[in-house]
C-alpha positions in Angstrom: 7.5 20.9 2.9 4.1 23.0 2.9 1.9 19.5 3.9 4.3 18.2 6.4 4.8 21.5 8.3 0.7 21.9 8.2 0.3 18.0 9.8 3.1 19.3 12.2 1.8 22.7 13.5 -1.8 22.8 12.9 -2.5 21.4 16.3 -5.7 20.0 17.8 -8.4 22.4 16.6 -7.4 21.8 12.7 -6.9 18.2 12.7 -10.1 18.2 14.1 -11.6 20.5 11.0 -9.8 18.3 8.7 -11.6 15.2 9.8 -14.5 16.6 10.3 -14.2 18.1 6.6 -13.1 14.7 5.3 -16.3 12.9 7.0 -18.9 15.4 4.9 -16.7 14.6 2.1 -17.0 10.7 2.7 -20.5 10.6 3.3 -21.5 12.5 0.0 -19.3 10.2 -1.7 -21.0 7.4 0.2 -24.3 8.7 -0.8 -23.8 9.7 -4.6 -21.2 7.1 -5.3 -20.7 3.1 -6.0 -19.8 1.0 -3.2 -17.3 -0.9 -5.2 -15.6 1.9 -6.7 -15.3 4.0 -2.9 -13.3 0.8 -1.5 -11.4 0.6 -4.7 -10.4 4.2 -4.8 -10.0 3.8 -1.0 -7.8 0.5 -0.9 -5.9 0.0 -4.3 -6.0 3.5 -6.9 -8.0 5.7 -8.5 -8.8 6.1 -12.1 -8.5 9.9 -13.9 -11.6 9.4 -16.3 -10.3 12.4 -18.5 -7.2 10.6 -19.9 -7.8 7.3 -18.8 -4.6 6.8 -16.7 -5.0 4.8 -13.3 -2.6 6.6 -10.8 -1.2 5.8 -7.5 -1.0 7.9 -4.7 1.4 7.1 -2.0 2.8 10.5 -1.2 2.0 9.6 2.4 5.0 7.8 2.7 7.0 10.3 2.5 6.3 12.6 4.8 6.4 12.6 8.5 3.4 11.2 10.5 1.4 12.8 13.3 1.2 11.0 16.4 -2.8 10.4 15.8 -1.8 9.1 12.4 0.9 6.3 14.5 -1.2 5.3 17.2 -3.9 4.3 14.5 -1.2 2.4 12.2 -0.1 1.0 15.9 -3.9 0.1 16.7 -3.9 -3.5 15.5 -0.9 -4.6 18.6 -3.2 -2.8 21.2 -6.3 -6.0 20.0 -3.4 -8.7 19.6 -2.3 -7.9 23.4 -6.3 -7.9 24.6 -6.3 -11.3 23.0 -3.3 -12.8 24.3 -4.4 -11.1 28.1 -7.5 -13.3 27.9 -5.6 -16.3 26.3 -2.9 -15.9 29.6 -5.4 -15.9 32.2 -8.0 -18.5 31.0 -6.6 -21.2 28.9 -5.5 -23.3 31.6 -8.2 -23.3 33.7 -10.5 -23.9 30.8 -8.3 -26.7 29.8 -8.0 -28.5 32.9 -11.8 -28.1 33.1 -12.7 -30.3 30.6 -10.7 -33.1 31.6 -6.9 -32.1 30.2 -4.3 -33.5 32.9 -1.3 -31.2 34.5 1.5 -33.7 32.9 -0.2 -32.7 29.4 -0.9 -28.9 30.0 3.0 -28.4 28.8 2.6 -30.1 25.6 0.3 -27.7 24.9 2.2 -24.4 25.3 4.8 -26.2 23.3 3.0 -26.7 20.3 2.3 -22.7 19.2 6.0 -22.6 19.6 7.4 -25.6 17.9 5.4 -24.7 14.8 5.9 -20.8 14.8 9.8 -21.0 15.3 10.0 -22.9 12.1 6.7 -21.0 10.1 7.4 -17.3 11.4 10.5 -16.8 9.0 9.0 -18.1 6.2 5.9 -16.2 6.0 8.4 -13.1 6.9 9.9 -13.9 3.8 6.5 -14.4 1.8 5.3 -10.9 3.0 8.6 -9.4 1.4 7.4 -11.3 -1.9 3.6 -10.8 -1.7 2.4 -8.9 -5.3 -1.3 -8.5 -4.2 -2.7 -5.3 -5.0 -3.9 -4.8 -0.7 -0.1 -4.2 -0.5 2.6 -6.7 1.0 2.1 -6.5 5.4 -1.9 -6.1 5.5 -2.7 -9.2 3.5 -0.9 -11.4 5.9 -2.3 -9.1 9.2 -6.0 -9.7 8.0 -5.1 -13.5 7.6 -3.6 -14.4 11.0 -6.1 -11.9 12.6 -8.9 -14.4 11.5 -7.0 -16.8 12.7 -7.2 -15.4 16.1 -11.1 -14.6 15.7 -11.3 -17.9 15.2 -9.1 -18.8 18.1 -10.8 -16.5 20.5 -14.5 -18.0 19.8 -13.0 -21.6 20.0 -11.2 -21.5 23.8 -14.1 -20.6 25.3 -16.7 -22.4 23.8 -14.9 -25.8 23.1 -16.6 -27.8 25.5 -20.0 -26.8 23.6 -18.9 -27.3 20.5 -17.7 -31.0 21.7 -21.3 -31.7 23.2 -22.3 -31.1 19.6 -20.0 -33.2 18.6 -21.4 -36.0 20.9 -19.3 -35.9 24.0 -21.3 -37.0 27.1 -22.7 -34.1 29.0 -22.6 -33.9 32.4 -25.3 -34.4 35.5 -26.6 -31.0 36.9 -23.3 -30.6 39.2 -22.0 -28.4 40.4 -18.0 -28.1 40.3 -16.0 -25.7 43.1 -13.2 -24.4 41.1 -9.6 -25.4 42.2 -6.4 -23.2 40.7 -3.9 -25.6 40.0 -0.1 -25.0 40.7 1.6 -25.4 37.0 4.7 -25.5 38.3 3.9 -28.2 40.9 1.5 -30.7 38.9 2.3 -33.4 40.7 1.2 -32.5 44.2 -1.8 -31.1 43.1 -4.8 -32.7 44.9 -8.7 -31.8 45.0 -11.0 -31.8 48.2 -14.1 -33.7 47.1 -15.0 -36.8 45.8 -14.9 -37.4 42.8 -18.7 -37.8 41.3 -19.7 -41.1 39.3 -19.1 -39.3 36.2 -16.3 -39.6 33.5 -14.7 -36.2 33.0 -13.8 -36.9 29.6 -14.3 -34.5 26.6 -12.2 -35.7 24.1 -14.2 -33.7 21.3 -14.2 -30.5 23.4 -10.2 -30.9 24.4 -9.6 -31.3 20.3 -11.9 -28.0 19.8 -10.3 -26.0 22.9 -6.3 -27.1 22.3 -7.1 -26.0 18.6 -8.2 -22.7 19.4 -5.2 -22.0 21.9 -2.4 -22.9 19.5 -4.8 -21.0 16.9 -4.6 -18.6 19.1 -1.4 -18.4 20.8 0.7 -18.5 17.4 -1.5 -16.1 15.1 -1.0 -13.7 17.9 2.2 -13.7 18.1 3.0 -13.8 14.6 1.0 -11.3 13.8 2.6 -8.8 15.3 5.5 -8.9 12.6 4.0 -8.6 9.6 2.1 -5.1 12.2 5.6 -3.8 12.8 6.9 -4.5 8.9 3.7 -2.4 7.6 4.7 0.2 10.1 8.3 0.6 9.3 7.0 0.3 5.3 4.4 3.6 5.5 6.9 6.3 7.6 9.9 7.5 6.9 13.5 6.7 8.5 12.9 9.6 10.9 9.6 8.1 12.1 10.9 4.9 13.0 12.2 5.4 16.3 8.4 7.4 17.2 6.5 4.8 15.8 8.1 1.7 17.4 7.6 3.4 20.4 4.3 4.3 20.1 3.4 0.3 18.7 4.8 -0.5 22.4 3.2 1.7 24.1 -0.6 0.2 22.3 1.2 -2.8 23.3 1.2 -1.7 27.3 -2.1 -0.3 27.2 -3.9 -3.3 25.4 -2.2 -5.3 28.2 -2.7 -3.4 31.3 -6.8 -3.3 30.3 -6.8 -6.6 29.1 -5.7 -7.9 32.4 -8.1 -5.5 33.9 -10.9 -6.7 31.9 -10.4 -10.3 33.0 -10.3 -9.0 36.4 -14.1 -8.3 36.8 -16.2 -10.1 37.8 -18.7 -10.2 35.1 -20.8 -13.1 36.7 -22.6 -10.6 38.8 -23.2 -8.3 35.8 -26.1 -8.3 33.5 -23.7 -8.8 30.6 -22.0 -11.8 32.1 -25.0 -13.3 32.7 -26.3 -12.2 29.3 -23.3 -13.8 27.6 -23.1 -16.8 29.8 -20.5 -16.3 32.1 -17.3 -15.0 33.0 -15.4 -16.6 30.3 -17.3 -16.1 27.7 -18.5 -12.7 28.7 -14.0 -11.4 28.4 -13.8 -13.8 25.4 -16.5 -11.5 23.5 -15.6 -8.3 24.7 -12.2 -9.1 23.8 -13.4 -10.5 19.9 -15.6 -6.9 19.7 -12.1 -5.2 20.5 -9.3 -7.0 18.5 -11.8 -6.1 15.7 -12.0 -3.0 16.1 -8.4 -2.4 16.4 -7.2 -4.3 13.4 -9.8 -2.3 11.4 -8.5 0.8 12.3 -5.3 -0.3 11.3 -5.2 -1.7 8.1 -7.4 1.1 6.8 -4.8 3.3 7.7 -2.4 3.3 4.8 -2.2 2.3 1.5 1.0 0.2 0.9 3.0 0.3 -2.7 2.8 -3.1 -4.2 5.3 -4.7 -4.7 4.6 -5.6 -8.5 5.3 -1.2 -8.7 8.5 -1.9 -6.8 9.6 -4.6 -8.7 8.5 -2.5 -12.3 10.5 1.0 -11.1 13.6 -1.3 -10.1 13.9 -3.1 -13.9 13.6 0.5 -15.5 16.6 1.6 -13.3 18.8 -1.3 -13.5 21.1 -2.0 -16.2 20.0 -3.9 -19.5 23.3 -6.3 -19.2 22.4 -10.2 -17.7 25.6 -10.6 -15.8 25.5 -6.8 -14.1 21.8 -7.8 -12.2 23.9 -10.1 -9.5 26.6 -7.7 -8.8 23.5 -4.7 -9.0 21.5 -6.8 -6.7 24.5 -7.7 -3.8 25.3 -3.8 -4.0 21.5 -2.5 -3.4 20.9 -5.1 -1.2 17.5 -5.3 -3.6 16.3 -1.5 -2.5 15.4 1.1 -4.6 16.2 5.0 -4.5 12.3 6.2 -5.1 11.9 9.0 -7.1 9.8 11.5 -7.4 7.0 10.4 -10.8 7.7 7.7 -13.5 5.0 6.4 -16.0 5.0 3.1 -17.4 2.5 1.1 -18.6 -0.3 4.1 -18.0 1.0 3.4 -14.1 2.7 6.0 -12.3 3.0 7.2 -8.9 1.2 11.1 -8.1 3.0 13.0 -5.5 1.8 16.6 -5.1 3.4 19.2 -5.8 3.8 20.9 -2.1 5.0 17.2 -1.1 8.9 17.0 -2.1 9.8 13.2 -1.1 13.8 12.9 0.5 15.5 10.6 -1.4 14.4 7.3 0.8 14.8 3.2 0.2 11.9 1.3 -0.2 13.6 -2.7 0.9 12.5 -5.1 -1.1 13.6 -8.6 -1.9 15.7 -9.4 -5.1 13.3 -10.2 -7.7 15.9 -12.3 -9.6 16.5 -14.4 -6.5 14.5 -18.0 -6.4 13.0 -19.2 -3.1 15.2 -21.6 -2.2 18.2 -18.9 -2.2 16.0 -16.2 -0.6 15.2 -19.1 3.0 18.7 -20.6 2.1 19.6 -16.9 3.3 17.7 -17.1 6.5 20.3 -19.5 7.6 23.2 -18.0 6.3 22.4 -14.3 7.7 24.8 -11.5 8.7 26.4 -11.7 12.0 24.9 -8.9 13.1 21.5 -10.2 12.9 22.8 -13.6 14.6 23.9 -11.3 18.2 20.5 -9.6 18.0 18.6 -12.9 17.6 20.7 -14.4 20.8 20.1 -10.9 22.4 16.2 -11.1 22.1 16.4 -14.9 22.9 17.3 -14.1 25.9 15.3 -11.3 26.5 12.2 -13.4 25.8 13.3 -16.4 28.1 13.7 -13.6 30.7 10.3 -12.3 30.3 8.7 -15.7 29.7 10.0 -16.3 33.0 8.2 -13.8 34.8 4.8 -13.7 32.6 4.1 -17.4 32.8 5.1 -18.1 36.1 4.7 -14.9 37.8 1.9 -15.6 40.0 2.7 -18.9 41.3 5.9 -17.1 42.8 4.0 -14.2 44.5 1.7 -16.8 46.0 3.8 -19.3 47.2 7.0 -17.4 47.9 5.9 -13.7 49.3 2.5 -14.7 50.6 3.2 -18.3 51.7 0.3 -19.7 50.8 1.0 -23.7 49.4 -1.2 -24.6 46.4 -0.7 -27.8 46.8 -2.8 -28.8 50.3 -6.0 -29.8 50.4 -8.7 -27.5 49.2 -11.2 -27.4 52.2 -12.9 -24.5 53.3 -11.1 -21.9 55.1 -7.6 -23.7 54.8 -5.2 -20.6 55.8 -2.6 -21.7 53.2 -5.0 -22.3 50.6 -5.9 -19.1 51.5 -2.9 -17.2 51.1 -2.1 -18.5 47.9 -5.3 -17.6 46.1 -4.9 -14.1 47.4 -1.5 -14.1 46.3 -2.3 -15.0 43.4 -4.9 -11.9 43.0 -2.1 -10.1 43.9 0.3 -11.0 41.7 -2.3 -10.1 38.7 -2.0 -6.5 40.2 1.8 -6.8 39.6 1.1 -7.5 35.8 -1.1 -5.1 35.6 1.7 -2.7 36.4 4.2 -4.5 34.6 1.8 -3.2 31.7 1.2 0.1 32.7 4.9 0.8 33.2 5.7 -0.5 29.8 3.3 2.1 28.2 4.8 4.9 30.0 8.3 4.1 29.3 7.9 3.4 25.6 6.6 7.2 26.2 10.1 8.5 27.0 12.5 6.2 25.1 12.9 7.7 22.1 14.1 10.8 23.8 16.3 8.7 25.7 17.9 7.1 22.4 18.5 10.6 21.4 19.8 11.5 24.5 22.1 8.5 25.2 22.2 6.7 22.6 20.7 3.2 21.3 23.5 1.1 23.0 23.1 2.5 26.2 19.2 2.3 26.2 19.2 -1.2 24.9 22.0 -2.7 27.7 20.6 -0.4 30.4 17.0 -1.4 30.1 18.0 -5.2 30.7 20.3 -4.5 33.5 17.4 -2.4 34.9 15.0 -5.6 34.8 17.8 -7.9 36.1 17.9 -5.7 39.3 14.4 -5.7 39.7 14.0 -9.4 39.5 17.5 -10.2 42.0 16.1 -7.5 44.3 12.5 -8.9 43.8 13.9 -12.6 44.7 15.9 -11.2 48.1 13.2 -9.0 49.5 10.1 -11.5 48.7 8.0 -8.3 49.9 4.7 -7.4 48.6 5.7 -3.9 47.7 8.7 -5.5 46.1 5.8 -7.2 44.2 4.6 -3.7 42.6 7.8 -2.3 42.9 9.9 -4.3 40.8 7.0 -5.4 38.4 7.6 -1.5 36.6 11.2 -2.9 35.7 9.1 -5.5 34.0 7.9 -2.9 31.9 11.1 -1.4 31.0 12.5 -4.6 29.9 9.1 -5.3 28.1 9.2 -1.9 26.2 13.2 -2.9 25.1 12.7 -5.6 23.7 9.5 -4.5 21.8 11.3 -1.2 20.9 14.8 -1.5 20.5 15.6 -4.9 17.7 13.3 -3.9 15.3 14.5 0.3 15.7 17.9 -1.8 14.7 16.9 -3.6 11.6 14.9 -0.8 10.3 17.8 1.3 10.8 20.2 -1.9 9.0 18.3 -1.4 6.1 17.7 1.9 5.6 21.0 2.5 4.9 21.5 -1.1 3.3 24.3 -1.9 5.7 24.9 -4.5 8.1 28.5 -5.0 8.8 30.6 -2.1 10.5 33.6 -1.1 9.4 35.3 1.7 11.8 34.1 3.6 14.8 31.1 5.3 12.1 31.1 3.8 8.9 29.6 0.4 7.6 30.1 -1.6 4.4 26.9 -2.6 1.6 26.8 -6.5 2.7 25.4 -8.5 -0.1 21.9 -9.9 0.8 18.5 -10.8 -0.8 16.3 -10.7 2.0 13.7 -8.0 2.8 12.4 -6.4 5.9 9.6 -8.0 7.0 11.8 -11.4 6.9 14.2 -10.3 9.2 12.0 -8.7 11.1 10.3 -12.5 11.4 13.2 -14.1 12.2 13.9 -11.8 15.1 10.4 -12.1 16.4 10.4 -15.8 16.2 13.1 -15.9 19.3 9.4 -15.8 21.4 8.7 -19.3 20.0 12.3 -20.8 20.7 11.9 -18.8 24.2 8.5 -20.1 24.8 9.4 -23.8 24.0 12.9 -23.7 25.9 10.8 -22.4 29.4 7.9 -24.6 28.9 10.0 -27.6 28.7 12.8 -26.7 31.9 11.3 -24.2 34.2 9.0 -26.7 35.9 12.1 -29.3 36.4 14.2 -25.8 38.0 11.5 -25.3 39.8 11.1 -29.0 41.7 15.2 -29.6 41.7 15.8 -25.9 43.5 12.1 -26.4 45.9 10.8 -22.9 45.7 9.1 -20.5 43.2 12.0 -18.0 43.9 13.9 -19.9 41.3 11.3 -18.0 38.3 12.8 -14.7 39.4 16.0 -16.0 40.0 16.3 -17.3 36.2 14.7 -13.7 35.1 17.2 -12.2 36.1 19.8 -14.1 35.2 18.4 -14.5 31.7 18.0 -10.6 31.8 21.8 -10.5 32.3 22.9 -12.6 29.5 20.8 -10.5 27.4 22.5 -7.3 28.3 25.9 -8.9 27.8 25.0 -9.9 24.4 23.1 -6.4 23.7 26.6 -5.2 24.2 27.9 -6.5 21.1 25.3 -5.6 18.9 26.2 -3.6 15.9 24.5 -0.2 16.1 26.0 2.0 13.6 25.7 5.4 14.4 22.7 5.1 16.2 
């Protein structure tokens, strides 16, 4: 194919021609043209004025994509990750600022959780069924993006917002900071007096704990209705090079993220400009999750689903009792060919384009709602081992992201958070800067993550999905054991990289699985290399949900027991201890995933 060779070959120097070209082009158009029509030519279709025919052209997805062309489709994870770097580092100091106690700080991180386990599935499944014209994935990115726009200007300026609302201000005191221990909220003591002066902000706790579970679930959630648009606008033979490159964005928005809430942007002009550290990462990190979602869901036109839903009637038979059976053997998908008119609708492809025959997934539009989340429940087995799989690859991970730095504190540094906080207290001490340290280890965790998501698909090629999948667990459960024996502070950096493979796995590897499931519309094997059509009715971006909403179920199961290991067991040893252990479940169950021939 004449285009996709030219995307492939033409290197550096004539992508940069083409764009170039295709700015000057813009601009006139920008200049001579109606706003209104540009973003409806640019978004939805364009109208041939000669015969009157409105025409669709999706030939982009059908050919193969350049990595430019991935990284921007990928560009929206890279903001989610800034925003959930900032949300990690800052919530629970902001929380307990304003009055919010240490027995309560858990109820918190449960609630994003509880609600997204049960809500992520279903607007999965209302994605697969969304007609509007913006396509079926973007819609639902743009609206859990404001979401966490809106959750990302609440956190940090709650406690204004509930002076507004007539909370009592404070006297002109100053407060020295204290880092809690959230594993050990009991113990937890402060070094001065308390002043005459009721710490209470009940306004400004509503405000802030709104914006975190804002926050805390659009984020997450968001992410699989990013991957679903991904899988939707490349080809099978794309899938394995663009889930890796939506990990690595995921690494690098991480590892600066971190790095940008590491500065200290008091003692810059812009800190002091945008009132502080908080607020000063809070904004930068708004300015950049823009920014990335923008460049993302400008990327691609997607087909609607109304299209879909016209090209599957004219194929299917005219006979009422052949739709089920049709249905159950198509799993809903469509063989896409290459033009059809209906309706003055069709789809342009050009001629130098010549589509392979591909399946577009879509649900059954015969099927009612009720059937299509009654088959949530009732899904195929293989789909129930990689739900357990990434269960406990999340539990593993929550392990180590949540608690992480209250281990390298207490149990490699030996500082104790929990003495009292006077000036130059050695212990105190210690655990701050092991807690600084431990940041460093994240940091890495995140940078490794983006560099291996660089090499697996080459390594799925070369040794095959089963192998990648089990061996990047066992690779993080060794890190964690050895990181829990040595309690060293170049075990710290050392083992944080197998973070990062483990991280990149579980980004990479389920959904590589499901897109692969339905590609070829099979998801029950039958020999060593063949597989059976399984009658279903659900579409991608549901399934894709319901694996992604394991991070809820993990989220809520740590939240609630890791603090109770923690106290019965006496030392912080216990978090890696349950990584890895976690970790190893996971590969056991990866081991009886169905992979087909992958």
């Amino acid at each position: 194919m004449a285009s996709e060779k030219l995307h492939e070959y033409e290197g550096f120097l004539g992508r940069w021609h083409a764009t170039r070209d295709g700015l000057k082009e813009r601009w006139s158009a920008w200049k001579d043209g109606n706003l209104a029509e540009i973003l409806k030519s640019r978004f939805f279709c364009r109208k041939d004025d000669s015969s009157g025919v409105v025409y669709e052209d999706y030939s982009h997805i059908y050919r193969r994509k350049t990595r430019p062309e991935l990284i921007r489709i990928s560009a929206a994870v890279m903001g989610i990750e800034f925003s959930y770097s900032a949300e990690t580092a800052f919530v629970s100091p902001t929380l307990l600022k304003i009055g919010v106690e240490h027995k309560h700080m858990t109820l918190v991180w449960a609630l994003s959780p509880l609600i997204g386990f049960f809500l992520t599935p279903i607007l999965g499944s209302l994605s697969d069924r969304c007609h509007s014209g913006f396509g079926r994935r973007r819609p639902f990115i743009f609206i859990m993006s404001v979401g966490v726009l809106i959750g990302l200007l609440l956190v940090p300026n709650g406690e204004i917002l509930g002076y507004l609302a007539g909370d009592s201000k404070p006297p002109n005191i100053t407060y020295p900071y204290h880092r809690p221990s959230l594993l050990h909220p009991s113990q937890n003591q402060t070094s001065i007096e308390t002043p005459p002066y009721n710490n209470s902000h009940p306004w400004g706790i509503l405000f802030t704990v709104l914006g975190t579970v804002l926050l805390d679930f659009d984020a997450d959630a968001c992410q699989s209705p990013a991957r679903a648009y991904l899988l939707d606008v490349t080809i099978s033979e794309d899938h394995a090079r663009g889930l890796s490159t939506f990990t690595v964005m995921a690494g690098l928005g991480g590892f600066l993220g971190y790095a940008l809430g590491g500065i200290n942007w008091d003692v810059t002009p812009i800190g002091t400009f945008l009132g502080g550290h908080v607020r000063a990462v809070f904004t930068l990190t708004t300015l950049i999750f823009m920014v990335c979602v923008s460049y993302t869901i400008t990327s691609f036109k997607e087909m609607p689903l109304d299209l879909v839903e016209l090209r599957s009637s004219l194929d299917e038979p005219n006979e009422e009792e052949n739709l089920d059976t049709q249905n159950e053997q198509n799993y809903g998908s469509l063989e896409m060919e290459e033009s059809q008119e209906e309706d003055n609708r069709y789809v342009s492809i050009n001629d130098d384009v010549k589509p392979k025959p591909r399946k577009s997934i879509v649900p059954s539009p015969h099927a009612s709602l009720g059937i299509y989340l009654k088959s949530i429940v009732y899904m195929p087995k293989s789909l129930k081992i990689l739900c357990l799989t990434n269960l406990f690859c999340w539990m593993a991970h929550v392990c180590y992201s949540l608690y992480f730095t209250d281990f390298v504190g207490e149990a490699v540094f030996g500082g104790n958070p929990t003495v009292v906080e006077t000036e130059g207290n050695p212990d105190r001490e210690l655990y701050e800067t092991g807690v600084r340290f431990g940041c460093w280890g994240m940091s890495m965790y995140s940078l490794s993550c983006a560099c291996y998501s660089m090499v697996i698909e080459k390594l799925i090629k070369t040794f095959g999905a089963k192998r990648v999948y089990v061996g990047g667990l066992l690779i993080y459960s060794t890190g964690m054991f050895l990181m829990a024996v040595t309690k060293h502070k170049v075990g710290v950096i050392l083992f944080s990289w197998t973070a990062g493979v483990m991280y990149s796995t579980l980004f990479t590897m389920p959904y590589l699985l499901i897109a692969h499931y339905h590609a070829h519309g099979t998801f029950e094997k039958t020999g060593e290399s063949g597989g059976k059509i399984t009658p279903q009715i659900r579409g991608l971006g549901t399934d894709v949900a319901i694996v992604s909403s394991m991070v809820f179920l993990a989220q809520f199961i740590l939240s609630m027991g890791m603090g109770y290991i923690v106290n019965t067991v006496g030392t912080t040893t216990a978090v890696v201890s349950v990584a890895s252990a976690l970790a190893f479940c996971g590969a056991i169950a990866a081991s009886q995933v169905v992979y087909l021939d992958l």
